[in-house]
N, C-alpha and C positions, 0 to 999 in steps of 0.2 A: 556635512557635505552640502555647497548650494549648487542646487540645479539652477534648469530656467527660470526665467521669471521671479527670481527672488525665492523661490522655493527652497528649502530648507529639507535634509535629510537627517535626522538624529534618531538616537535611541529613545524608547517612551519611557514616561516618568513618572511616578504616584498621580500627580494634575494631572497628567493627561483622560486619567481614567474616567471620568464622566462626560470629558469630549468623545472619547475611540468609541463608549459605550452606543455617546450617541448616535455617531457616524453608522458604526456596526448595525445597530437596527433599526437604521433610514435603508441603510442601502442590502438590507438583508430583514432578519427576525430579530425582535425584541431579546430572545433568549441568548442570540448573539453577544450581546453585551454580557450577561450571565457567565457566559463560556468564555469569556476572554477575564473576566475577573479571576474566575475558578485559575487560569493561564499564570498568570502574571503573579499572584500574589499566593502561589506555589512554591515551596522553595525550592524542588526539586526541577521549575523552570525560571520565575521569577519575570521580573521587569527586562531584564537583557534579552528574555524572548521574542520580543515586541521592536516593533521601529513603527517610526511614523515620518509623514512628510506633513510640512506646517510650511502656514502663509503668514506670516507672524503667531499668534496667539491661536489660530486656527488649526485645527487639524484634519488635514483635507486628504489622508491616507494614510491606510495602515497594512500590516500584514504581520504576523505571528508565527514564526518556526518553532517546529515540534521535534523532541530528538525523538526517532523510533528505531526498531532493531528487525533486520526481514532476518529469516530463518532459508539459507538452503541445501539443503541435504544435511542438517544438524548444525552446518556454520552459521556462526552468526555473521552479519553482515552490516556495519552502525548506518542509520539512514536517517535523514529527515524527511521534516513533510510542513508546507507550506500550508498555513490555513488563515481564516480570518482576515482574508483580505477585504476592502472597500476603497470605493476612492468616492468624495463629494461628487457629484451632478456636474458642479459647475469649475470642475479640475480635469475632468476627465480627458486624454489624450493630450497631455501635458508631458509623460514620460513619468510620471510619478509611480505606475507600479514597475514600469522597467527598472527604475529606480530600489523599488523595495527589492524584489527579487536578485537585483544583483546583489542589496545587502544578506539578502537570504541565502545565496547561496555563497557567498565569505563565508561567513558564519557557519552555514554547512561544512565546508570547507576546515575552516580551524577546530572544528569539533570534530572533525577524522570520518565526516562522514562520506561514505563510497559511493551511496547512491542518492537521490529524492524521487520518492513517490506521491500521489499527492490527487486530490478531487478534482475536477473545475470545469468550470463552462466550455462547452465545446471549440476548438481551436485553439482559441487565446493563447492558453501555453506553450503550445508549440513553438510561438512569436519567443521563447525564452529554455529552447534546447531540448525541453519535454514530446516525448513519443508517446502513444496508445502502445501498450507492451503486457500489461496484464489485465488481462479481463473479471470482471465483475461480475457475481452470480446474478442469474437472473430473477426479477420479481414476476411473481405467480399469484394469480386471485384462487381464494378459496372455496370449491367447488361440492366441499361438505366438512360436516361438523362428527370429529372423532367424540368418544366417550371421553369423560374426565371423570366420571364416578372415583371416590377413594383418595382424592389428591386435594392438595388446598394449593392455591395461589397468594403471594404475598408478594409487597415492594422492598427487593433488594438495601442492605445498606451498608454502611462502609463496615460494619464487623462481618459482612459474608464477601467482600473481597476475594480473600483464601479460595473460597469454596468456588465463587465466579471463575475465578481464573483457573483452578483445575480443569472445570468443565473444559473450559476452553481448549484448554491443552489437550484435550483427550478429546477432543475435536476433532482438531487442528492436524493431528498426530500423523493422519494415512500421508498428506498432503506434501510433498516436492518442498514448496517455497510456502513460509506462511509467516506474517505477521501478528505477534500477538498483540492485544495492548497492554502497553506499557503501566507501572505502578501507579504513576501519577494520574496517566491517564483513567485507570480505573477508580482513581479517588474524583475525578470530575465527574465520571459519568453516573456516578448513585448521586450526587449533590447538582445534576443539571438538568431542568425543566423540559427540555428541546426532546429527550425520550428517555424511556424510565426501563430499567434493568430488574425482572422480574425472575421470582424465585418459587420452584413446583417441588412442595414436600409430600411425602407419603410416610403418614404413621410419626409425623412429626421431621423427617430424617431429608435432607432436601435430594432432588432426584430428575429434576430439569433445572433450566435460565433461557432465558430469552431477552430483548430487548423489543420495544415497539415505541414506534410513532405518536405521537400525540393523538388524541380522536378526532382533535379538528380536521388531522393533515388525514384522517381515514386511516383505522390502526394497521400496521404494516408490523410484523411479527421479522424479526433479521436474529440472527446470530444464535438461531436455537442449537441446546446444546443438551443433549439426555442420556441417561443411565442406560432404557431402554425406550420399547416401542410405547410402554403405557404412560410413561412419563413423557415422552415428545408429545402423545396425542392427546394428555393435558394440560398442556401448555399451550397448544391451540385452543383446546374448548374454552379453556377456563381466560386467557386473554381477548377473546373474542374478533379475532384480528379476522382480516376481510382478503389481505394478502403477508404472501409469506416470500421472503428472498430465502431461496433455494441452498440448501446445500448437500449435492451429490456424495456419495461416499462415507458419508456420517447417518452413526446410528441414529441421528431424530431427522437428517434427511430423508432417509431409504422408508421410517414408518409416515413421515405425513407426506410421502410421493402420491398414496391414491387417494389423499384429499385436493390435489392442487391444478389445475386448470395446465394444457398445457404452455411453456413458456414463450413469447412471443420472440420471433427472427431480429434481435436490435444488435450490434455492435458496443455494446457499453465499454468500456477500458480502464484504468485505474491510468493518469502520466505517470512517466518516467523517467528520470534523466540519470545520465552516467556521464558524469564531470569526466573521469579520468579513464579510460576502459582497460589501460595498463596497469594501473593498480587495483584495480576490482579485480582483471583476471590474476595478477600477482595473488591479491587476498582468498581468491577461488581455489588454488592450488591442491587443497587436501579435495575437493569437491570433486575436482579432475580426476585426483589418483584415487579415489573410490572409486568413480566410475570406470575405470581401465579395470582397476583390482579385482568386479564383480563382472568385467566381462573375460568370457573363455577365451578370446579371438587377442586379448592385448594382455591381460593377468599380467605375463611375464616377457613382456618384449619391451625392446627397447627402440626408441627411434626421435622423431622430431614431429612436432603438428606447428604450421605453417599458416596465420592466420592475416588476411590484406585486410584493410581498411580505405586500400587503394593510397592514399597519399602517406600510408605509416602501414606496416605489418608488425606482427611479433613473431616469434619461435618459440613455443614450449616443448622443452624436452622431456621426456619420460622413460623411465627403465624398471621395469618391475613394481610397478602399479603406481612408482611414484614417480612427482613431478617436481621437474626442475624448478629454478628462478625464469621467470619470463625473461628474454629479450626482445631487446625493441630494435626497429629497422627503417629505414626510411621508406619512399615512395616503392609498391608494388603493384605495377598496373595488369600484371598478367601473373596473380597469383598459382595459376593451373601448371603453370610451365617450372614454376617451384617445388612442385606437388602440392600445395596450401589451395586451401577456401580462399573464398572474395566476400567479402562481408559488408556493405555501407557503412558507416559511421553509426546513421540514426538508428539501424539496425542491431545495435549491439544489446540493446536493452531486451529487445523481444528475441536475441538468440540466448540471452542466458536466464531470463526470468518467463517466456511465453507458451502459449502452451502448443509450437507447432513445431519447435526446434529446426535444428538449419533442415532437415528433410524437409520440412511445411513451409519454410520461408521462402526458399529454392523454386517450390513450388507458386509462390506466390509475387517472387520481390525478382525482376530481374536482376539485378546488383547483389545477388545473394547465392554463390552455391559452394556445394560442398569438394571441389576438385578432383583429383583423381584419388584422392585418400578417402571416399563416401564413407567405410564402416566407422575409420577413425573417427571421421565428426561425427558422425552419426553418435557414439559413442559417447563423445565430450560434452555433446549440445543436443542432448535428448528435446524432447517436448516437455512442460511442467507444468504441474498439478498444483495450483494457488490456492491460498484460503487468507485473505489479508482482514485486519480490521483495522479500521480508522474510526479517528472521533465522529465523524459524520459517516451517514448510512449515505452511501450509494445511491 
């Protein structure tokens, strides 16, 4: 694809690999190039990952899509996630990453995925469909040092994969909407410099994980995950970390809660974008009729829920806890008078993946309430309990 200026869109290419590397940790961390290698010459993403925009023989921008899988109420839901972007100094505001991301979300796109979530500098992606929709645990400084008597600390490797990711899951587990990572993704993360996946055994038999920061960047302790309370609080002693990102609701949460300062007032978010919201709510359907089926009030009724978008609505029907095929409707500018919710567009993401549901949006979003059917939404669009992991720490 040629843009402006002679610019050039293609896919990247074995050569390209020690130009992107370079770009990547000019305009980012050295490790950067590390992680795009580990990317590309994966077979389970490979070279077709990657694009890049070039000025002849130059390569003056990149970005890398990730296929990942969010989790809601047991559904799976296929998603990607944009990473590894850069663009040169002297390209910049050329159109070149609007450029990448439109090929990023094609791509998305033919690989069936429903949603993108994704890291990134404040605003910017907005400028490309993306909302602030799920929030980010918070980081915490460590305000004392637990016991670790009894336990050894060791660096994770690709043969405790298995073990890493159960943790994980049995983490993860209380949680609404959760992200795990992905296979591949956890073959990068024991083989990548940028932060190191740590393993707490007792009596030989492993019994926490954690992940932290470099020392440079001041060790940041993320994704702990433990058996019990003595196993989290030696995973603190024994990594030494200085801050811990938070996690609520989990057994190594709840023991290092009265080591941990507490969390500061910031709005952090994970983006979001929902391409199509007709076909996520279509692929949401069992998610719906669970929710009806465990409440008293819909279990076994039957009716219609009635959703605007203002210039598009839908109709999900439901009878006895299950849910119909969505239809689609044109322009609804007075969804109340339908009995249906008013919902924004941009809003779609943070009614089904956030954690205030249409009750807290209503309350927050003018362009957002729940109509005269309140328990119904109320019901469908609960608030939600996140726990996501990405390549990159938050």
């Amino acid at each position: 694809m040629t843009l402006s200026d002679g610019l050039v869109l293609r896919p990247a290419r074995p050569e390209d690999l020690e130009r992107i590397g370079a770009l990547l940790a000019d305009r980012g961390e050295p490790e950067d190039a590390v992680d795009h290698r580990l990317v590309v010459e994966d077979p389970d993403a490979g070279w077709e990952a990657c694009a890049v925009v070039v000025d002849g023989d130059l390569v003056v921008s990149t970005a890398t899509l990730l296929d990942e899988t969010l989790v809601l109420g047991g559904l799976e839901i296929p998603a990607g996630q944009v990473e590894l972007v850069a663009t040169d100094r002297r390209y910049e505001g050329r159109g070149a990453v609007r450029a990448l991301m439109g090929w990023a979300h094609e791509r998305a796109a033919a690989r069936g995925h429903l949603v993108n979530i994704m890291l990134g500098i404040p605003y910017f992606y907005r400028q490309f469909g993306y909302t602030y929709a799920v929030p980010y645990a918070a980081t915490r400084d460590v305000t004392g040092t637990p016991a670790g008597a009894g336990h050894t600390l060791r660096e994770a490797t690709a043969a405790d994969i298995p073990v890493l990711a159960r943790f994980q899951d049995a983490e993860q587990a209380p949680f609404d909407l959760r992200m795990p990572h992905s296979a591949p993704l956890w073959r990068w993360l024991v083989e990548r410099g940028g932060s190191t996946e740590w393993l707490v055994e007792r009596d030989g038999v492993p019994v926490a994980s954690g992940r932290t920061t470099p020392p440079e960047e001041g060790v940041r302790l993320a994704e702990v995950a433990a058996v019990d309370g003595a196993a989290a609080h030696a995973l603190l002693a024994l990594t030494g970390a200085t801050e811990v990102t938070e996690r609520p609701g989990t057994v190594a949460g709840a023991a290092l809660e009265a080591f941990l300062a507490p969390a500061k007032a910031e709005a952090n978010s994970y983006y979001v974008r929902v391409p199509d919201p007709v076909a996520l709510l279509e692929h949401l359907r069992p998610v719906f009729g669970a929710r009806l089926a465990a409440s008293a009030r819909f279990a076994g009724e039957e009716g219609e829920a009635v959703v605007s978008f203002y210039r598009s609505h839908v109709r999900v029907p439901f009878a006895g806890g299950e849910v119909g095929p969505v239809a689609v409707g044109g322009t609804m500018q007075a969804p109340g008078a339908a009995g249906g919710a008013g919902v924004a567009p941009d809003m779609v993401a943070s009614l089904l993946f956030g954690p205030h549901g249409i009750e807290g949006l209503t309350a927050r979003q003018p362009d957002v309430y729940p109509g005269p059917e309140e328990e119904l939404m109320r019901t469908l669009f609960p608030p939600v309990r996140s726990d996501v992991l990405t390549f990159y720490l938050p």
